[in-house]
Structure formats: C-alpha cells, structure tokens
C-alpha positions as CSV (number, residue, x, y, z in Angstrom):
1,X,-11.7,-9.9,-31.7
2,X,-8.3,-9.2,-33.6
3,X,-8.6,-9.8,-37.6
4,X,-7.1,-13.8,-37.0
5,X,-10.5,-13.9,-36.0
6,X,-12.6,-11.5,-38.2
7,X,-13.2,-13.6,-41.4
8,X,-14.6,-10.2,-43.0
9,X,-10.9,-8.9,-43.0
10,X,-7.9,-9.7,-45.2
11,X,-7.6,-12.0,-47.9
12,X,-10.0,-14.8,-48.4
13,X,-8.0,-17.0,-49.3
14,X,-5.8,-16.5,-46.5
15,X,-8.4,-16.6,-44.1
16,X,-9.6,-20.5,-45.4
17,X,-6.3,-21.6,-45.7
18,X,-5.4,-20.3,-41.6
19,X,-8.6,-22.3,-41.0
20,X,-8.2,-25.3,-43.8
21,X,-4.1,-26.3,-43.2
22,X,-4.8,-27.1,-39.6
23,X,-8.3,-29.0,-40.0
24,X,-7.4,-30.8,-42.7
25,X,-4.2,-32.3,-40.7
26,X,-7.0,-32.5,-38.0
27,X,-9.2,-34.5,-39.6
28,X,-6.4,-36.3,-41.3
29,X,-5.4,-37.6,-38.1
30,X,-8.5,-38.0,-36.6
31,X,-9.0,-40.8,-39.2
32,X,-5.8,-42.1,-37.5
33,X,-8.3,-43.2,-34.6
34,X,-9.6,-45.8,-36.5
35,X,-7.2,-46.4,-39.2
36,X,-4.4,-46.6,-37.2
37,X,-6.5,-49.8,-35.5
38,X,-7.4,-51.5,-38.4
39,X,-3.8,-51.3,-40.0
40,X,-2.3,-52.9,-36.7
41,X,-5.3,-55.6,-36.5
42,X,-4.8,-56.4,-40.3
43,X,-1.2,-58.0,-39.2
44,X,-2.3,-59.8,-36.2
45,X,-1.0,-63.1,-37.0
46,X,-3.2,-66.3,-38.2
47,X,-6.5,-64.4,-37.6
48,X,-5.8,-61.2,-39.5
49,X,-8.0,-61.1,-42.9
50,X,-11.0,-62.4,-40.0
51,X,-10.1,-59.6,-37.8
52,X,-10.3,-56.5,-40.3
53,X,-13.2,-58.0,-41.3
54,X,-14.8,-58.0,-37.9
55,X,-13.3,-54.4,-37.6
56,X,-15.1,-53.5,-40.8
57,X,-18.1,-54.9,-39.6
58,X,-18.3,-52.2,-36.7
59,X,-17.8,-49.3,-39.3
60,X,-21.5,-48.3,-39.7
61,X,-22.3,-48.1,-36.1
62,X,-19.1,-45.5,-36.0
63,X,-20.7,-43.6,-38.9
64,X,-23.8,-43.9,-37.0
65,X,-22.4,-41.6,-33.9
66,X,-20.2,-40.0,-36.2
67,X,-23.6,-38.6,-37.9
68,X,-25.0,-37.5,-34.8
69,X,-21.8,-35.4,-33.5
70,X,-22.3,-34.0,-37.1
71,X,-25.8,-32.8,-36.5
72,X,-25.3,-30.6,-33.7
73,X,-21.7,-30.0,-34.4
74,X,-21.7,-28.9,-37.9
75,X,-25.4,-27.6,-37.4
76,X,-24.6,-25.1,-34.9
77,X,-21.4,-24.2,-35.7
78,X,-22.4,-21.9,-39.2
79,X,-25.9,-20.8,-37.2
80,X,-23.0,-20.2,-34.2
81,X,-20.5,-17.8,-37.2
82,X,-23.5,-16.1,-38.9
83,X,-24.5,-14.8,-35.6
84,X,-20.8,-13.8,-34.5
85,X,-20.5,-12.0,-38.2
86,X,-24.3,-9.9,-36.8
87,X,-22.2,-9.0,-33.7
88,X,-24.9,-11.1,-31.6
89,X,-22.6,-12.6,-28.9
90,X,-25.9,-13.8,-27.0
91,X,-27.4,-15.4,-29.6
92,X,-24.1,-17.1,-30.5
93,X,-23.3,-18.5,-26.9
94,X,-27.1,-20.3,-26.5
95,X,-26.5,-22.2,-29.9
96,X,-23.1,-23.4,-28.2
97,X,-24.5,-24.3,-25.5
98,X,-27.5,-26.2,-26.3
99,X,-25.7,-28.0,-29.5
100,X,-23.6,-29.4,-26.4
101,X,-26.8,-30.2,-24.4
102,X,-27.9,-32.5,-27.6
103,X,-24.7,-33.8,-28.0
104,X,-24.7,-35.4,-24.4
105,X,-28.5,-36.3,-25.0
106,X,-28.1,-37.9,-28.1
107,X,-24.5,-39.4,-27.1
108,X,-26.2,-41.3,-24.0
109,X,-29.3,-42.4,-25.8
110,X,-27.0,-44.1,-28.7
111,X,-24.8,-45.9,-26.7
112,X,-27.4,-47.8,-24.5
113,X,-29.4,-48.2,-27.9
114,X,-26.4,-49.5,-29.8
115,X,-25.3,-52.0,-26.8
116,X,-28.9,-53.4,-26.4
117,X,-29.3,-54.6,-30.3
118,X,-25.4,-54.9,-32.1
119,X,-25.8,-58.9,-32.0
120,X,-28.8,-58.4,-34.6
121,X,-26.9,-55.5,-35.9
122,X,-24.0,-56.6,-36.5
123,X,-25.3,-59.8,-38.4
124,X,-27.2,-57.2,-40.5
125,X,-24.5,-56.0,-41.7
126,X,-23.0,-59.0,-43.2
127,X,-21.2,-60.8,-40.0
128,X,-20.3,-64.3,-40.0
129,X,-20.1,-66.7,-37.4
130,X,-16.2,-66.6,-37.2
131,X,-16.0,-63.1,-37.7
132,X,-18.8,-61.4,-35.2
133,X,-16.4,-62.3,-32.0
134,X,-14.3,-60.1,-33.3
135,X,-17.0,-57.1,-34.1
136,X,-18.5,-57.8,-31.0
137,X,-15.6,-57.3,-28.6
138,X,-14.4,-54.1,-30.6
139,X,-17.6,-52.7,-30.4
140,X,-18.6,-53.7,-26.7
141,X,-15.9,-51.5,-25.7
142,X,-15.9,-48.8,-28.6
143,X,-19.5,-47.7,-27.7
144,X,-18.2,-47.1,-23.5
145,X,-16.5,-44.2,-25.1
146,X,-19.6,-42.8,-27.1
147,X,-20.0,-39.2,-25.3
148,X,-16.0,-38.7,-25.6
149,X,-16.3,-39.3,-29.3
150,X,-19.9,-37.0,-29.5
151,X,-17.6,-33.9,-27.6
152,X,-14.4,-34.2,-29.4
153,X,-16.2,-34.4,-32.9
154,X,-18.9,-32.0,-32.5
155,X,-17.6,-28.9,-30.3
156,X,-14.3,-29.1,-32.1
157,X,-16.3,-27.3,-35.3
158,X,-17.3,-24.4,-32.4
159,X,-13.0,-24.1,-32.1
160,X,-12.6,-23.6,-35.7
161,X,-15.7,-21.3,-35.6
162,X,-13.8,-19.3,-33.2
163,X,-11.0,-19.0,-35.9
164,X,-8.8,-21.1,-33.7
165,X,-7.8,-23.7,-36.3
166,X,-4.6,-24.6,-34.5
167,X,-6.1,-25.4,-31.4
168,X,-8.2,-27.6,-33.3
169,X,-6.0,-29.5,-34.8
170,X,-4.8,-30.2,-31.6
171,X,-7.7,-31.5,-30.3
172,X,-7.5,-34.5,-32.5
173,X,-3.9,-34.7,-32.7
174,X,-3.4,-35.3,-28.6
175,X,-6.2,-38.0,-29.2
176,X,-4.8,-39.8,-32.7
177,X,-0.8,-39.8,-31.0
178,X,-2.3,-41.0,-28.1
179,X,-3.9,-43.9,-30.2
180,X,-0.8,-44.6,-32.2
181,X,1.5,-45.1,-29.4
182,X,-1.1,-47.5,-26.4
183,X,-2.6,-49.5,-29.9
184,X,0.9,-52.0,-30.2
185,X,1.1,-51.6,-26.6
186,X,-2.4,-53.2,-26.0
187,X,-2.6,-55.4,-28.7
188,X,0.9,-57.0,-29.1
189,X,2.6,-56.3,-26.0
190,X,-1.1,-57.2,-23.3
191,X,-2.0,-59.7,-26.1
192,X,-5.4,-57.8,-26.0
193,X,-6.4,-58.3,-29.7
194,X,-9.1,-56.1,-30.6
195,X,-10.3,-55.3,-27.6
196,X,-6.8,-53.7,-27.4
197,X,-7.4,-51.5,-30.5
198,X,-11.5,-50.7,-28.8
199,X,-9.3,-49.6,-25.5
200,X,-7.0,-47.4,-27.2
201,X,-9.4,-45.7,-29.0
202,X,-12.0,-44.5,-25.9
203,X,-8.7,-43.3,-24.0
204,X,-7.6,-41.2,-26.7
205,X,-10.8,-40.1,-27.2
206,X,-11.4,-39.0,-23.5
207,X,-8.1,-37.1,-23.7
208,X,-9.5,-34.9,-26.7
209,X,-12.9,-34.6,-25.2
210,X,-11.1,-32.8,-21.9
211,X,-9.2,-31.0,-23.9
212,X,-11.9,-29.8,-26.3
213,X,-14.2,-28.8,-22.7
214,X,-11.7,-26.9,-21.4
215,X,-10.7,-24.9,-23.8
216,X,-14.6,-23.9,-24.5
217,X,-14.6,-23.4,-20.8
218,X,-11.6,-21.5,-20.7
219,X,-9.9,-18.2,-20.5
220,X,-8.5,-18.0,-24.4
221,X,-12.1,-18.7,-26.1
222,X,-13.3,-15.5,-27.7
223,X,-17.1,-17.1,-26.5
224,X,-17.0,-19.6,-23.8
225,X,-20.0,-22.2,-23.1
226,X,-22.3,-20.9,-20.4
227,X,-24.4,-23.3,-18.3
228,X,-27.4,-20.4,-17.9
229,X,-28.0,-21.0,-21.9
230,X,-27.4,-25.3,-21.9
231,X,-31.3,-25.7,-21.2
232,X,-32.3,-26.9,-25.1
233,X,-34.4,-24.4,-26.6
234,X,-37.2,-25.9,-29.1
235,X,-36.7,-23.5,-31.4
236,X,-33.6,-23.5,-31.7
237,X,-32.7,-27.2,-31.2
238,X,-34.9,-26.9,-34.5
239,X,-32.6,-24.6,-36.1
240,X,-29.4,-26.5,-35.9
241,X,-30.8,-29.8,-36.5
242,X,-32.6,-28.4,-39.6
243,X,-28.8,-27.1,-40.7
244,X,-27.1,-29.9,-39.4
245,X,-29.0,-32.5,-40.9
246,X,-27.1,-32.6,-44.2
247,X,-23.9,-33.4,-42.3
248,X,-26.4,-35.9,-40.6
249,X,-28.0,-37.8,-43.6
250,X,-24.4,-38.0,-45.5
251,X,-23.0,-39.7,-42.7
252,X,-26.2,-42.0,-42.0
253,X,-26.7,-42.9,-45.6
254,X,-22.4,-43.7,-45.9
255,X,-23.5,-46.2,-42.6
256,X,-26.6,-47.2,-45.2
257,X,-24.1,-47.7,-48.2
258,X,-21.7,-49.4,-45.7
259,X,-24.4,-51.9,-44.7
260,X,-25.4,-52.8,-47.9
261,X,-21.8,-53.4,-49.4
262,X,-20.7,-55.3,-46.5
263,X,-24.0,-57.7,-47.1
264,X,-23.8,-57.7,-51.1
265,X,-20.1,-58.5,-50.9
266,X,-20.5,-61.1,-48.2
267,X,-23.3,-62.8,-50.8
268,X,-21.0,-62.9,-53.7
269,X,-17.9,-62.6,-52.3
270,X,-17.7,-63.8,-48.7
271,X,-15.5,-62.3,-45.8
272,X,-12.5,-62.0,-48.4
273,X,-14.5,-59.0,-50.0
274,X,-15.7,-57.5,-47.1
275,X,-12.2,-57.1,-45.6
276,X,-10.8,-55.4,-48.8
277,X,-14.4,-53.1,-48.6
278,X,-13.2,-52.4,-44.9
279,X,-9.6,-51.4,-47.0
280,X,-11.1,-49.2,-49.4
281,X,-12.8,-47.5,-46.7
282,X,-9.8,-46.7,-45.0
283,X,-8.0,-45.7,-48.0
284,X,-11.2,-43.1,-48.8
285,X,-11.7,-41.5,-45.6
286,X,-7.3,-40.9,-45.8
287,X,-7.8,-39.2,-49.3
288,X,-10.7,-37.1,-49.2
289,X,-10.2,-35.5,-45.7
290,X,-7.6,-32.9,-47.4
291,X,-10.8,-31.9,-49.8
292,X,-13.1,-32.1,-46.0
293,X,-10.7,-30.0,-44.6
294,X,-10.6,-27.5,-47.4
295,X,-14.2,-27.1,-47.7
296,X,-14.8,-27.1,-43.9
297,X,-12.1,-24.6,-43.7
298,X,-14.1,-22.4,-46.3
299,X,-17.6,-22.7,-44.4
300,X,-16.9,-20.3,-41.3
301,X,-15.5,-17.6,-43.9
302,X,-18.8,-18.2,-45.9
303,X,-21.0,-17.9,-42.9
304,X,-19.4,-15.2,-41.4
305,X,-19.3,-12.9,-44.8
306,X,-23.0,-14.1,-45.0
307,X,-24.0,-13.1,-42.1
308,X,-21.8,-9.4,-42.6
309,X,-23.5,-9.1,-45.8
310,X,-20.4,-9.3,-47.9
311,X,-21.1,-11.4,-50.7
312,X,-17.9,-10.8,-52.7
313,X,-16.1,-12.6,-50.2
314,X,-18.4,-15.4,-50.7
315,X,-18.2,-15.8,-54.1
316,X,-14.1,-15.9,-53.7
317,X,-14.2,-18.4,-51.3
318,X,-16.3,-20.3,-53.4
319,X,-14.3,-20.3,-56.2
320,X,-10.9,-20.7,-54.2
321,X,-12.0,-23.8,-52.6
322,X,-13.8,-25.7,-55.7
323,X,-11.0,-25.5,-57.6
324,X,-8.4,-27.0,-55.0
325,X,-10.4,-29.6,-54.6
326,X,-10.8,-30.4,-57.7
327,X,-6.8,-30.6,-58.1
328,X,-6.4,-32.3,-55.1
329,X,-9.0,-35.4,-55.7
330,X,-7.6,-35.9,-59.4
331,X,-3.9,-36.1,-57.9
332,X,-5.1,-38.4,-55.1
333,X,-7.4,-40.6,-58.2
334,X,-3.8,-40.5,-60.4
335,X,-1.8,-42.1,-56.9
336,X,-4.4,-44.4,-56.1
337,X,-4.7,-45.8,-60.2
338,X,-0.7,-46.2,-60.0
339,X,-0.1,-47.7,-56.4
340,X,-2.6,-49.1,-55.1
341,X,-0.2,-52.1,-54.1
342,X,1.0,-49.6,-51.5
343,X,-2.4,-48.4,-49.8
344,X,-3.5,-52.7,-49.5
345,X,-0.2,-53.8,-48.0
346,X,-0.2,-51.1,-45.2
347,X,-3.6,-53.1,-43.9
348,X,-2.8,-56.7,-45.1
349,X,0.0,-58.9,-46.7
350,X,-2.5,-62.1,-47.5
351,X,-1.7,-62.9,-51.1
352,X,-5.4,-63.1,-51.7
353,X,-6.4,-59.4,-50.4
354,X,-3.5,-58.5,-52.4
355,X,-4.6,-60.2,-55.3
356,X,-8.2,-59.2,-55.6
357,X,-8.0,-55.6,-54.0
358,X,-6.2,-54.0,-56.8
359,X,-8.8,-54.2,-59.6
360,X,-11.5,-53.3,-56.9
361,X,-9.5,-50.3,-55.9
362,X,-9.2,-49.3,-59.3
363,X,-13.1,-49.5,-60.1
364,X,-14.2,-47.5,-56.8
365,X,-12.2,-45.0,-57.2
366,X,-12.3,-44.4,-60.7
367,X,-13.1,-40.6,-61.3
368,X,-13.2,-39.6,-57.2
369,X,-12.2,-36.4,-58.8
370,X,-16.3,-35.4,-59.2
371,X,-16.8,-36.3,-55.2
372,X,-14.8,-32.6,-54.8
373,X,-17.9,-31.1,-56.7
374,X,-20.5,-32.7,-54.4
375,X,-18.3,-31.4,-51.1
376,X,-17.8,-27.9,-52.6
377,X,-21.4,-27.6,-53.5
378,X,-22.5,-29.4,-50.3
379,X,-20.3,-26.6,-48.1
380,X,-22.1,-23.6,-49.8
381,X,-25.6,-24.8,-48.9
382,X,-24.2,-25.6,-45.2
383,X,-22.5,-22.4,-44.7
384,X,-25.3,-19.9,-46.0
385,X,-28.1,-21.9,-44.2
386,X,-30.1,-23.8,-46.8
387,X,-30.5,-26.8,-45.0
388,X,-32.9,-28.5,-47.6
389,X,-30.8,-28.2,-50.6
390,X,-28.0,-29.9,-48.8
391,X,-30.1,-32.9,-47.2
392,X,-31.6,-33.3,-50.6
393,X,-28.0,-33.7,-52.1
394,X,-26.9,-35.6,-49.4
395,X,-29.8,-38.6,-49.8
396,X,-29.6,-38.2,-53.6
397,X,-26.1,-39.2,-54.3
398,X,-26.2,-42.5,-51.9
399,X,-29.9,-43.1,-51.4
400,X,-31.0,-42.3,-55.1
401,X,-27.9,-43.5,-56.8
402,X,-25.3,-45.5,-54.6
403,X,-27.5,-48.1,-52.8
404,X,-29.7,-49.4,-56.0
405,X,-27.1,-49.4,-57.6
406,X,-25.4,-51.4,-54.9
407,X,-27.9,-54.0,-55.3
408,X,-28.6,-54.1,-59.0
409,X,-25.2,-53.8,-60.7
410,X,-23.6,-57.4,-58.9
411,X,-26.9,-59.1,-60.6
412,X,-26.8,-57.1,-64.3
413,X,-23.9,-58.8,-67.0
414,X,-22.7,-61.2,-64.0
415,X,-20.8,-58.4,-62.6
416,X,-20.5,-59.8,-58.8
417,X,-19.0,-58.2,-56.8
418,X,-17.6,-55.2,-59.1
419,X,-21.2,-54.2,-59.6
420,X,-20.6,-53.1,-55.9
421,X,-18.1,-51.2,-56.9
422,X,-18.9,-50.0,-59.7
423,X,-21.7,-47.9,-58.1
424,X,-19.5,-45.4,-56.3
425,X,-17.9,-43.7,-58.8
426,X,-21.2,-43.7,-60.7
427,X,-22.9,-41.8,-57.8
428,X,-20.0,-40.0,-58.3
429,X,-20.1,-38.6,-61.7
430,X,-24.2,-38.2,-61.2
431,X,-24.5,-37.0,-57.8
432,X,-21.4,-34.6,-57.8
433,X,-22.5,-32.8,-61.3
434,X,-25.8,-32.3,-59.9
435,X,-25.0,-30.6,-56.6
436,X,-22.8,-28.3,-58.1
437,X,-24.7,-26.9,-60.9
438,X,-27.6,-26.4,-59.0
439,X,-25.6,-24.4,-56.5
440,X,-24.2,-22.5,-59.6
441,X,-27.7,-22.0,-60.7
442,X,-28.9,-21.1,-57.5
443,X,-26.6,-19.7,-54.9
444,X,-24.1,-17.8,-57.5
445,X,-26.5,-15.4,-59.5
446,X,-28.6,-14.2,-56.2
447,X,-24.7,-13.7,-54.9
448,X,-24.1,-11.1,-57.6
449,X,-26.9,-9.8,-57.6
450,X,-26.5,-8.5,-53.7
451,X,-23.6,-5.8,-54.0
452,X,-21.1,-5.6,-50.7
C-alpha cells in the first residue's frame, strides 16, 4: 500500500482533496443520469411541462433505490476503512463482500416490489390522469435496470475506500457520457419519448456496473471481492446496516419529502407546480453534490485516522471540510438568488414555468448555506461509526421539521404553495445548526482529549 493509499500519511488536506476533486465530478455527473433526461424531456415539443412532470413523479421511487445502494454502500465502506487503517485485510474483504451480497438481495427484492404496486404508487405521489402515462413508461423500464444502479452506486464508495478516487470518477463518468450521447438519439431521432430517456439510463448504467465489478475483481484493487466471504454474515450485515442507515433514512425521508411536495403542490397548485418542484430538484441535487463530494471525500480519511488512532488528523479534516462547504453553498445560494432565469430555462421554456419558478426558486433555496453544516456534521458521525447520532439527524431535519412543515405552512396566512417551499430552508436553518453543534459538543472535546 503506497502513501496514495495510506490516509495516515501526508497532508490531510491533500489526502481529501485526492479523494474529494474526483468524487465530486463523480457524483456531479452521476446526477447527469437523471438530469440529463429530464432537461431533454422538458423540450419535447407540445407535451413537455406534462412530461417533466411525469418524470418528477418517478423521482421518489429513484431515491427509494438510491437509499438502499446507500445502506450497504456507504455502510460498509467506513466499517471497510476503519478495518484497513487496523491492518485487518480479512476483516475488510468479508464486509466487501457481503455489502455486495445485500446489494443484489435488496436490488432484486425492490424491483419486483416496485413493478408490482407503481400504479397506486405513483398516484400517491401526486400523478394525474394525463401525466401517469408518462411516469409509468419511464419507470417500467427504469426499474429493469435496478441491480445495475444498486452496483454502480454502492461498491463505487469501496473504490474510493481504496483511495482510488480517479477510478471512481470513472465509474460514473463512462455511465453519465454514455447517457448524454444515446438520450437525443432515443428520444428525438427513434421518436421513443420517455421511454427513450428510461432506455438510456439502464444502458449506461450497466456499463458502470461492469466496470465497477471488474475493477473490484481485478488485478489493480489493493483488496479484491472474494466469493468464500459473499455468504451474509448476521452480525455483520448488522454492522453495516446499523452504519449505513443514516445514508439510508436521508435518502428515504428526501423520497418522503418528495412525496408529500409533489401531493401538496398538486392540491394547490396542480401539475404546473409539480414540474417546477421536479426543477428545483434538479437544480439541488447539481449544487450540493460539490459539498457531497467534499464531505464524502473527507469520510475515508476520518475513518482510516480513526481506526489508526490518530485523532489530530481527524480534527483537521474536520475543520478543512466544514469550512469549504460552507464557502461553497453560500456562493452556489448567491448564483442561484441572481440567475435563476438560467437554471429554469435549461429544463423548460413555457412562459408559465418561467414565470412562477423564479420566486419559488428564491424561497427554497434561501439560506442552502446551513445544509453544509448538516452534511459536515452528518459525515463525522458516519466516518467514526456512530450510527445513531446520524439516523437521528437524518429523520430530524425532514421527518421532524421538513414534512409538517410541508403540510402546515400552504394552510397558515394563505401561503399555498410557498408554504411548501418555505419549509426547506427552514429545516435548513433548524436542522443544520443542530447536527453540527452536537457534533461540536460531542465528537470534538473526546477528539482532544485522545492525544496521537
């Protein structure tokens, strides 16, 4: 293992940014995936507003998989570092191996279960008659490619892990180029609508989920996944699940949050709303994967100092990545505040999107600068294995605070639909503070108080 690869070497901040630059433009353009669709789709002519809004529809079931590719991945992948930091390979190589095991499990099991009920799902979450066609024949095809999605997404963090951040990166960006040059083609040029953008999307995804396999399978991986250690253990299936289940109940409760916007917005607003909610989800998951990145890129360094019992180094890479993303989030808040003319227009050009998508831009993201405190503080508790502190923090900010608030503010004043609005950057401001200071109460002092 050369010092590319020991995080307990060199500088710290060297060491997050070798691992942050690459999974940041990673993760950047894995949101291409289904960006990249919903931009196309959003200028299909004389059905586009109905389309994105079928498109947008779909979101929560993606979270939903999304979520479960983030319980194994991002559950075994710090357990995975802290035990590389201890020098114990073979305790290392069986959580690889049977966070892949759960991964196919969990991938099959949600794609049969999402195919047997979307028609009642997808009218939960605020479908209408003329838009569910369109929801329906994204997502018929979308969920074929379920266990491409569940490898690409969740062994990917075992690459990083590895200190391989380039490699990585090119996981996603095979996959997201892929998508960006067969979406026209099967859209516009096969007259495939939707189901175009759906098709596009599980190809791509199958490219990055052979290339993610063989590289763990390959020569070049410091530790390689074994088939003797794939059988799950109880134990330890308990272990990464416990760790992964913040990464888990964020990204169920942003499907929750999802659901319950779409089916506010459709009461007050109708489908015009609902497409700009699909917009603003697009433009959020554009400008806070730079301050993912930079906070995932910080967790292996964390867990691997951890685990070598070098707590300086901890406490560095703490600070380094709270304050850049802090700077980052206000600069993206200031862009957004000033153009947001240019983040509607690259998904629509109806007058009425247009029209009505600037103030609502301007009230959700209003102060996304305290988000970066909830992902820095969030990142400790992953990294140094306190699992319940981050699934409390997790459920607190959206359960606690986003979705009342989601259903109370459109009723209070006669706000409509900017009470749905409203309630993110208020989770924001809440949620954010609280996660941070308690890790500052918590995590920092006992830091210090351990000596290198």
């Amino acid at each position: 293992m050369d010092s590319r690869h020991d995080f307990g070497q060199g500088s710290v901040a060297g060491n997050i940014m070798r691992l942050a630059i690459p999974m940041t433009l990673a993760q950047l353009i894995n949101v291409l995936y289904n960006v990249v669709d919903r931009i196309y789709i959003g200028h299909i002519p004389h059905a586009s507003t109905q389309a994105l809004t079928g498109i947008g529809l779909t979101l929560p079931v993606i979270t939903i998989i999304t979520a479960f590719a983030n319980l194994f991945g991002m559950g075994g992948a710090p357990l995975f570092s802290m035990a590389r930091g201890r020098g114990d390979t073979e305790r290392a190589r069986k959580i690889m191996a049977n966070s892949f095991s759960m991964l196919i499990i969990s991938g099959l099991l949600l794609a049969i279960l999402c195919y047997l009920f979307k028609r009642p799902l997808l009218y939960l979450f605020g479908a209408s008659d003329a838009t569910f066609p369109y929801a329906d024949a994204y997502l018929t095809l979308y969920l074929c490619g379920t266990l491409f999605v569940m490898t690409s997404l969740g062994m990917n963090n075992f690459i990083n892990a590895q200190g391989f951040g380039i490699i990585g990166m090119l996981t996603v960006s095979i996959g997201a180029v892929l998508n960006l040059i067969l979406d026209p083609i099967f859209i516009f040029v096969f007259h495939m609508g939707v189901r175009g953008a759906a098709s596009a999307t599980v190809l791509s995804q199958f490219v990055s989920a052979v290339w993610v396999f063989r590289f763990l399978t390959g020569p070049k991986a410091i530790l390689r996944i074994a088939g003797t250690y794939m059988r799950p253990e109880a134990a330890l299936v308990k272990e990464i699940t416990g760790l992964g289940l913040s990464g888990f109940v964020m990204a169920v409760t942003n499907g929750s949050v999802q659901i319950m916007c779409n089916a506010t917005l459709q009461r007050y607003g109708g489908d015009l709303y609902v497409g700009i909610m699909t917009v603003i989800n697009s433009v959020r998951e554009i400008v806070t994967m730079p301050v993912n990145g930079l906070t995932s890129g910080a967790q292996p360094v964390m867990s691997f100092n951890y685990g070598a019992e070098k707590y300086d180094r901890v406490r560095s890479a703490i600070r380094f990545s709270t304050i850049w993303a802090i700077l980052f989030s206000t600069a993206a808040w200031a862009t957004i505040f000033f153009f947001p003319n240019f983040f509607l227009h690259l998904f629509s050009s109806e007058t009425s999107l247009m029209k009505e998508g600037v103030p609502a831009m301007r009230i959700y993201f209003f102060g996304i600068f305290m988000m970066a405190l909830q992902f820095a503080g969030q990142s400790v508790f992953v990294a140094l294995g306190k699992s319940r502190q981050a699934v409390f923090f997790s459920l607190f900010r959206k359960v606690v605070i986003v979705i009342p608030l989601t259903l109370w503010l459109p009723a209070i004043c006669g706000l409509g639909t900017d009470g749905v609005f409203l309630a993110e950057p208020v989770s924001n401001f809440i949620g954010g503070t609280a996660c941070f200071v308690t890790m500052m109460l918590t995590v920092w002092p006992a830091l210090r108080r351990r000596p290198e």
